[in-house]
N, C-alpha and C positions, 0 to 999 in steps of 0.2 A: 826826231819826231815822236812826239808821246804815241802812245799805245790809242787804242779806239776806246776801248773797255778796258778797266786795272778793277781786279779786285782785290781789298786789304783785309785780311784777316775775319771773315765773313763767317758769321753763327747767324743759325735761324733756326726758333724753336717756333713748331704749331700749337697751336693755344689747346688744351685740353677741353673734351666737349663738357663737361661740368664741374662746377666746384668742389667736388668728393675724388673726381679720376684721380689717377696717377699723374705727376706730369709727364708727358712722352719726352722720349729722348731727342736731342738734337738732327734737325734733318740734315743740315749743314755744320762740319765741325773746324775752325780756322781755315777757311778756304783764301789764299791768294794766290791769283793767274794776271796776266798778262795778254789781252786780245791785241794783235794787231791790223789793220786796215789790211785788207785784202787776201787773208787767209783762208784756208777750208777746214774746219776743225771738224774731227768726229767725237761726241760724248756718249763713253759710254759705261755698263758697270749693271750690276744685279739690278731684278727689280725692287726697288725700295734705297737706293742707294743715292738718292738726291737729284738724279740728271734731271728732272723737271723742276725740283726747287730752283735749285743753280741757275739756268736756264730762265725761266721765272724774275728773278734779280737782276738778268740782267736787261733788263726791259721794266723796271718799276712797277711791275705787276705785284709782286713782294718786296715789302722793306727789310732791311736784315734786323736781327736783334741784337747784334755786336756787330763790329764791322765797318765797311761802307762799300758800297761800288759806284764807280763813277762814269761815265759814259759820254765819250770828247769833255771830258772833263765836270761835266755836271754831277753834282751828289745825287742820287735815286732821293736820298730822302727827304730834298727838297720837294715841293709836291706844286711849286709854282712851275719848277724843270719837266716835268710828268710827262705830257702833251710832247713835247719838242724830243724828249728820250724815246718816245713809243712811237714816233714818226721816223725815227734813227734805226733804233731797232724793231724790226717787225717780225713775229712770230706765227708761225704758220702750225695748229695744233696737230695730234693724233690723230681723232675723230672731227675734218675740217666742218660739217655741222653745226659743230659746237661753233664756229665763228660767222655762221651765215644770218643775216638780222633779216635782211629787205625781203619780199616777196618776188621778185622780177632780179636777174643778175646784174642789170647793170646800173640797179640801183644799190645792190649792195657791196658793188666795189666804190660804189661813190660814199657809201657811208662815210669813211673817215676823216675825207678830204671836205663833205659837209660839215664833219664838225672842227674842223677846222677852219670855218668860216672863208674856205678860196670860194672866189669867183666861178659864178657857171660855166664859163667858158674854157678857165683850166681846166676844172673838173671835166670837160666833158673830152678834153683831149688826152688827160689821163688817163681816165677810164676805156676811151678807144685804142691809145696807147699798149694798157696792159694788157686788154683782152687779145688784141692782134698778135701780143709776142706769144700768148697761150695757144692760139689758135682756138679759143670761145666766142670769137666776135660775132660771128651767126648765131649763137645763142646769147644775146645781149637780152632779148626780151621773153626770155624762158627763164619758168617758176626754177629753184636753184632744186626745189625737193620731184622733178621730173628729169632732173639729170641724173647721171650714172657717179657711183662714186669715184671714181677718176674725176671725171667733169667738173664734179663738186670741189675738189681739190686744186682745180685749176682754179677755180672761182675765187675760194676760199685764198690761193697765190694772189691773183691779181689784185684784191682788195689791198693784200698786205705791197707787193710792188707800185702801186698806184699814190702810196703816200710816199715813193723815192725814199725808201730807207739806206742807210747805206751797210749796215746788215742784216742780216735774215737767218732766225732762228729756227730749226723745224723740228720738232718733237714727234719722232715715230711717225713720220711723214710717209712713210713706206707701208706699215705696219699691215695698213688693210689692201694693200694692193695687187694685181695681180704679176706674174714677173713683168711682162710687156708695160703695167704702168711703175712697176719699178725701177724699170728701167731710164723708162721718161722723165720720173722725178729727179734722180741723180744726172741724167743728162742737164734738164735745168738747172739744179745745181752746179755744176762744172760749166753751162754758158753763163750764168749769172756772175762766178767769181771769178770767169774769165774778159766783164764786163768791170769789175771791178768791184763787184759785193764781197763782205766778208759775211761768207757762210759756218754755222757753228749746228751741226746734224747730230740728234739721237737715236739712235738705233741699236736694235741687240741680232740683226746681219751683218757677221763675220765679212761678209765677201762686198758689203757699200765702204765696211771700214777701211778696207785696205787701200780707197779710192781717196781719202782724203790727206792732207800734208802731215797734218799732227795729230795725235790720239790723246784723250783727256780718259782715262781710265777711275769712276769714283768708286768707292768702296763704305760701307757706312757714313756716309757722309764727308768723306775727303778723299782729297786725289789722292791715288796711288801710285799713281805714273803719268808722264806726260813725255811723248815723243815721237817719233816716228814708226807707222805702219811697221815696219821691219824690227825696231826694237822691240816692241811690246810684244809682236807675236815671238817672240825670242827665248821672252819667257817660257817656264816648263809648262807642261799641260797642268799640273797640279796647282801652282801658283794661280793659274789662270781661271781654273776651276775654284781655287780660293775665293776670286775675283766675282764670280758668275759667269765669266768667258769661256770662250774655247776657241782654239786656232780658228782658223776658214778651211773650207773643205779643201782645198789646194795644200794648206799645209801640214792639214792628218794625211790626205794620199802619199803625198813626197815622204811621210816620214813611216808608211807601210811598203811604198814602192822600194827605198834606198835600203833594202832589205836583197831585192834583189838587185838595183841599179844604184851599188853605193856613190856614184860619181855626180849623184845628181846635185845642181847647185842647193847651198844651205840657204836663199833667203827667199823661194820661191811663196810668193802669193796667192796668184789664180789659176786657173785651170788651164787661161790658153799658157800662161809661162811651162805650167810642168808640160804639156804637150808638147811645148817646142823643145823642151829638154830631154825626150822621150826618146830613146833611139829606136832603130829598127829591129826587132824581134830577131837575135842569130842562132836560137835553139834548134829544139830539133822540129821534127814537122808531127802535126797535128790539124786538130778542126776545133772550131769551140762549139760549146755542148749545142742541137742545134734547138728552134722551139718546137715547145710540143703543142699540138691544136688547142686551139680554147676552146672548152667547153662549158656548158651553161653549169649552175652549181645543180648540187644532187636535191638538194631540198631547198625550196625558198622558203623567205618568211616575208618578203615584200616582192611581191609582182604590179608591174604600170602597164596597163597596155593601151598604149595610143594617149598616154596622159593632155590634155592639154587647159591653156589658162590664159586668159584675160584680165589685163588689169583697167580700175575704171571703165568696167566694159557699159556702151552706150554714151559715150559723153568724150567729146573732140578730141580728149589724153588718152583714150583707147588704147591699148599697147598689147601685144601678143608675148607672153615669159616661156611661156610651154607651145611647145609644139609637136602633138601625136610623139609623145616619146614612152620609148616599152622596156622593160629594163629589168631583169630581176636581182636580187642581193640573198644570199647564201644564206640559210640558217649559221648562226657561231662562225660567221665570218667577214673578215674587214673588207670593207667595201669605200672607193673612194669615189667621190662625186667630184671632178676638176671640169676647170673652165675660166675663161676672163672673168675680168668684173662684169654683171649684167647678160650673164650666157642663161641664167635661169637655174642656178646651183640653188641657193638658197628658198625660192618658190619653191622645188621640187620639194627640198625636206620639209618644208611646214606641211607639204601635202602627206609627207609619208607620218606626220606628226597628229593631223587631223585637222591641225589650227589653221589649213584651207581646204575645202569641198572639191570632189574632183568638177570641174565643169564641163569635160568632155574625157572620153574614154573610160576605163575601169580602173581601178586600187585595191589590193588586198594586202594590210597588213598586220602578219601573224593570223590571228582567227576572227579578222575583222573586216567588214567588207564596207567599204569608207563611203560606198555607192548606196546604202541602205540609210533611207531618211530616220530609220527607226533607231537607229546606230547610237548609242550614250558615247557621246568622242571622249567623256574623261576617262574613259575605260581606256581608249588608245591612247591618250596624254600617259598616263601611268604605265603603257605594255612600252610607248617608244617616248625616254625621256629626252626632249632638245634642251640643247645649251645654245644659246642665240651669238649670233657674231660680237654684238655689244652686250657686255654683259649687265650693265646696268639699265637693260632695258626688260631684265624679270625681275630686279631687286624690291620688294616690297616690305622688309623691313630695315630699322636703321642698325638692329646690332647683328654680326654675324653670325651667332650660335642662332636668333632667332629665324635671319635668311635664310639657312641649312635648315632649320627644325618647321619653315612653314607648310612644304611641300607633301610631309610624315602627318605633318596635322590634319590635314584634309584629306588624308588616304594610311587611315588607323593602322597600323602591325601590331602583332604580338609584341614582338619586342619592342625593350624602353626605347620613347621619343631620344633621350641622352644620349642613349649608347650608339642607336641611327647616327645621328647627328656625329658623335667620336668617332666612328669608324669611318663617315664621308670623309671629315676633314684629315685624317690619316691619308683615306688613299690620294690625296690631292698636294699631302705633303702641309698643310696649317697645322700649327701645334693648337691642342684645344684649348687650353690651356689663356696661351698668347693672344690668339684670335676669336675667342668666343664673345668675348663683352666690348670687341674693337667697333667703331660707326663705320657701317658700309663707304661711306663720303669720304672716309679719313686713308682708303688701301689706294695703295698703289694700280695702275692697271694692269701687272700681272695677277696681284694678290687677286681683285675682284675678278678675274679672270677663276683662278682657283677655286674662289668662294660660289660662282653660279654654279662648276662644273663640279662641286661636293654638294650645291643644292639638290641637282638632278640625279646623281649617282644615291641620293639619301631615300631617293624613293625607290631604289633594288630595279630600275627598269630592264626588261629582256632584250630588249632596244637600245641602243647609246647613240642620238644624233648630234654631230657635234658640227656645228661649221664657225669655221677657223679658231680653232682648240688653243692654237701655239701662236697667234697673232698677239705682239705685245709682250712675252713673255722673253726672260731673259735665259741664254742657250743654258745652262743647269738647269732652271724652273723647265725649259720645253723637255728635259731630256727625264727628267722626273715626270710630267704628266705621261710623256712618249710610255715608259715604264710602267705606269697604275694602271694606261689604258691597254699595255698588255696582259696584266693581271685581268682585269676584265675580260679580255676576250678568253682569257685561258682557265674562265667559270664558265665557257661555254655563251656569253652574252654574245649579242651582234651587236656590231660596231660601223654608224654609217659616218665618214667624213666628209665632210666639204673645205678644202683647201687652198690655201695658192703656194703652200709649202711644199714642195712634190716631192721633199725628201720623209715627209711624214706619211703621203701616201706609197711609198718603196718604203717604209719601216714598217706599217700597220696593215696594209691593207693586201690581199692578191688578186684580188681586182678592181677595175677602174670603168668608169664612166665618162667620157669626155663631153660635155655639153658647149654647145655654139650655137647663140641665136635661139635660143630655148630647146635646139633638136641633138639628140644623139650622132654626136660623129664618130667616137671611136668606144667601143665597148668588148672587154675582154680581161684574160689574167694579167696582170702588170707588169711582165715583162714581155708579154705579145704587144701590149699597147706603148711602150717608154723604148719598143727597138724600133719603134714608125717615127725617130725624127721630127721629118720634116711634118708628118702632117698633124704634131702635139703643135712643133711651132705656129702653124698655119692657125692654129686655134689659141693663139697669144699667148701659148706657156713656153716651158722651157724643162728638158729633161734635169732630173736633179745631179747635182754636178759627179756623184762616183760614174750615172748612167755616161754622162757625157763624156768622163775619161775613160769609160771602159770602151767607149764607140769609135771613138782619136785613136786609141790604144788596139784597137781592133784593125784599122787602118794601117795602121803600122805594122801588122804582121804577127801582135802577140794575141795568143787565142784564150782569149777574154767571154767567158759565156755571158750569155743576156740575159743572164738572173743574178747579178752582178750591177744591184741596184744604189745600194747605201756603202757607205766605207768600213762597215764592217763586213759585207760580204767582198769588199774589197783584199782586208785584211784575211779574213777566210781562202779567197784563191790565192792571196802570195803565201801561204804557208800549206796549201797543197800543193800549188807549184813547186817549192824550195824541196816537199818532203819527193815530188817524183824525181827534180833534177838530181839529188842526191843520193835515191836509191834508182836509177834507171832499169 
């Protein structure tokens, strides 16, 4: 039986944005693969390494510039085969917005199948069809921009299932979500290709990859490997670090733990595997370190008291985001704001930003009191800089030196506009060099990720709001920003995050904010807050996996303290342990 998708020897260069540029280099360099019907592929590889080009081709969304791919046999670059190729393969984007047309949802799952010219009557049974496997059907006649973005991504599914593809594409389908809707995603994933889809997932989550049959690993624009979960991660850290990769956290633990438990098996993946391989603690006896009380920070520089918020307030969309929440964050220290999608993370920071009015209760942030009509908010724009979740939703110019340099413009320094601008892009890791005369349109979405968060750093703010910093970014780019944003805090800056990463708040932050439903349910140091379990779950997260194998591993009788959050404090207790057991 032929293959579903063959690709032969596939180049694709993007057209330079004017007659004078350079030409850029190839995004795709001889790529040939072989898709077969009914497979689950993960693609994956730095950011800027092709996985959306790729991807891309193979749905005629791009033609190649050498090459061909073909699709049940159809050449892409027929353009009569178009329609009948994008009905075969359907693509489910990053940002699923980007694919919502209609006003009302269940007009916009029917979009494609209108233009496909089917009859009303299929249409309307597909359309009930998808939404039901979603579980959207009761929001059939809900605006798509009043749902939550999980919702939206259902939506954004069922349009693409509704035209019966018989693969399905997702590009960072995960990226923005929180773990509970990540979880859902990759569930659908594994019922769809146990329905008989062949699924082909990009992601830079170690721990979605291992879930998939085959791994497509690109590298500057060509595969570097292609094989199985267990192969690839086999590679050295280094190799993989070459790559933009790095193991999963299951199999940096296993390779700090087998320090002390050298017996442990070599091809462990996730965290419940090393647990079940975990034995029982037969040292000697002890207690792990125990907590010590939270207490509020010594000095604030943002206090909420009783914050709350309305959206569309007076008009039937009415919605409640805040609710009387009190909170304060530490002068010069990291502070994480977690919660599902839709708990009120992201209203909060625009609040502590300026760029929303408190509408009930008080705000002081830094020497600003957010409740005085008389307040210049650009004052607080420039004390507390936000980096927005999408980053091209502050982008105002088209080349990147001018994006960085537009923020310094309208808020004079001493120092040269340039050298601002050179030192953002340093600490974000852009060479200036490379990315200064690049078109915003033309980056990758880590890159544009980069370039907002060297925009806001370019104005020196005493503030750093960041929500979802590491969404989108490939695990070297997050472990690089992870790092600059240390440097930052180690000038003494404050640092507010909004995440669904939990291992970024256990590396940055020591305290936490758990928001649900817009109200404060868990507030404390973070590892008072990440040893309560059950009740992060209850609020749709999930502890970051070193926390979770230090809690298993607690269970089992080894005295694992609860500050014992990321795998490098991982790596820290197995080499004080090693250094007691060996000097007793």
């Amino acid at each position: 039986m032929p293959p579903l998708i063959q690709v032969n020897r596939l180049t694709y260069q993007y057209r330079s944005a004017g007659s004078d540029a350079q030409p850029a280099p190839p995004a795709l360099r001889d790529i040939s693969l072989s898709i077969e019907e009914g497979e689950m592929i993960a693609l994956v590889g730095a950011n800027g390494s092709g996985k959306t080009t790729l991807a891309r081709h193979l749905n005629a969304l791009l033609l190649p510039t050498q090459g061909e791919v073909r699709v049940a046999g159809m050449d892409t670059r027929d353009p009569r085969d178009h329609p009948a190729i994008r009905a075969m393969v359907g693509m489910v984007f990053q940002n699923p917005e980007d694919q919502i047309v209609a006003s009302v949802v269940e007009e916009d799952v029917a979009f494609g199948l209108q233009n496909l010219g089917m009859p009303a009557e299929e249409i309307r049974k597909r359309v009930q069809a998808a939404l039901e496997s979603l579980g959207m059907w009761e929001y059939r006649k809900q605006p798509p921009h009043m749902l939550s973005a999980g919702q939206v991504q259902r939506v954004a599914l069922a349009g693409v299932l509704a035209m019966s593809p018989r693969c399905l594409l997702f590009d960072e389908a995960t990226a923005m979500l929180d773990p509970a809707g990540k979880r859902a995603v990759m569930d659908w994933m594994h019922q769809l290709n146990r329905q008989g889809y062949t699924i082909l997932f990009i992601t830079h989550h170690m721990e979605e990859v291992v879930e998939a049959q085959r791994v497509l690993v690109m590298h500057k624009g060509s595969i570097v490997e292609d094989g199985s979960p267990a192969n690839v991660f086999r590679n050295s850290p280094q190799t993989l670090a070459n790559w933009g990769l790095e193991a999963p956290a299951a199999v940096q633990a296993a390779r700090h733990l087998r320090r002390l438990i050298p017996h442990l098996p070599p091809d462990i993946l996730t965290i419940e595997e090393l647990m079940r391989a975990i034995p029982a603690y037969e040292g000697g006896s002890g207690s792990p370190t125990p907590l010590l009380p939270s207490e509020a920070p010594a000095e604030s520089v943002i206090e909420a008291e009783r914050l709350g918020h309305r959206y569309a307030l007076g008009t039937p969309f009415e919605r409640r985001s805040l609710d009387h929440v009190s909170m304060q964050v530490g002068l010069g220290s990291g502070h994480a704001l977690l919660g599902a999608t839709g708990s009120g993370k992201s209203t909060l920071m625009q609040h502590f930003n300026g760029l929303i009015p408190p509408q009930e209760g008080r705000l002081r942030v830094g020497k600003y009191d957010l409740n005085d009509p008389r307040l210049d908010v650009r004052q607080v724009h420039r004390f507390a800089g936000l980096v927005f979740q999408n980053p091209e939703m502050q982008f105002f110019e088209q080349l990147v030196g001018d994006e960085i340099a537009f923020g310094p413009r309208n808020y004079p320094a001493e120092e040269p506009l340039r050298e601002r601008v050179r030192w953002a892009m340093a600490m974000v890791g852009l060479d200036f060099d490379t990315f200064k005369d690049r078109m915003t349109f033309s980056l990758s979405g880590g890159e544009r990720r980069k370039v907002a968060l060297a925009s806001t750093l370019a104005l020196k703010p005493q503030i750093l709001l960041l929500d979802e910093p590491t969404a989108g970014l490939d695990p070297l780019s997050r472990g690089e920003i992870l790092g600059r944003l240390r440097q930052f805090q180690q000038e003494g800056r404050t640092l507010v995050l909004s995440s669904h990463q939990m291992e970024d708040a256990a590396v940055l932050c020591d305290r936490i904010t758990i928001l649900q439903n817009g109200q404060v349910k868990l507030d404390g140091a973070n590892s008072t807050v990440f040893s309560q379990a059950r009740a992060v779950e209850d609020c749709g997260l999930a502890l970051p996996p070193a926390a979770q194998l230090a809690g298993g591993m607690r269970k089992k009788g080894w005295h694992v303290p609860p500050s014992v959050l990321s795998l490098d404090d991982l790596g820290r207790w197995v080499d004080d342990l090693m250094r007691k057991e060996s000097h007793p």
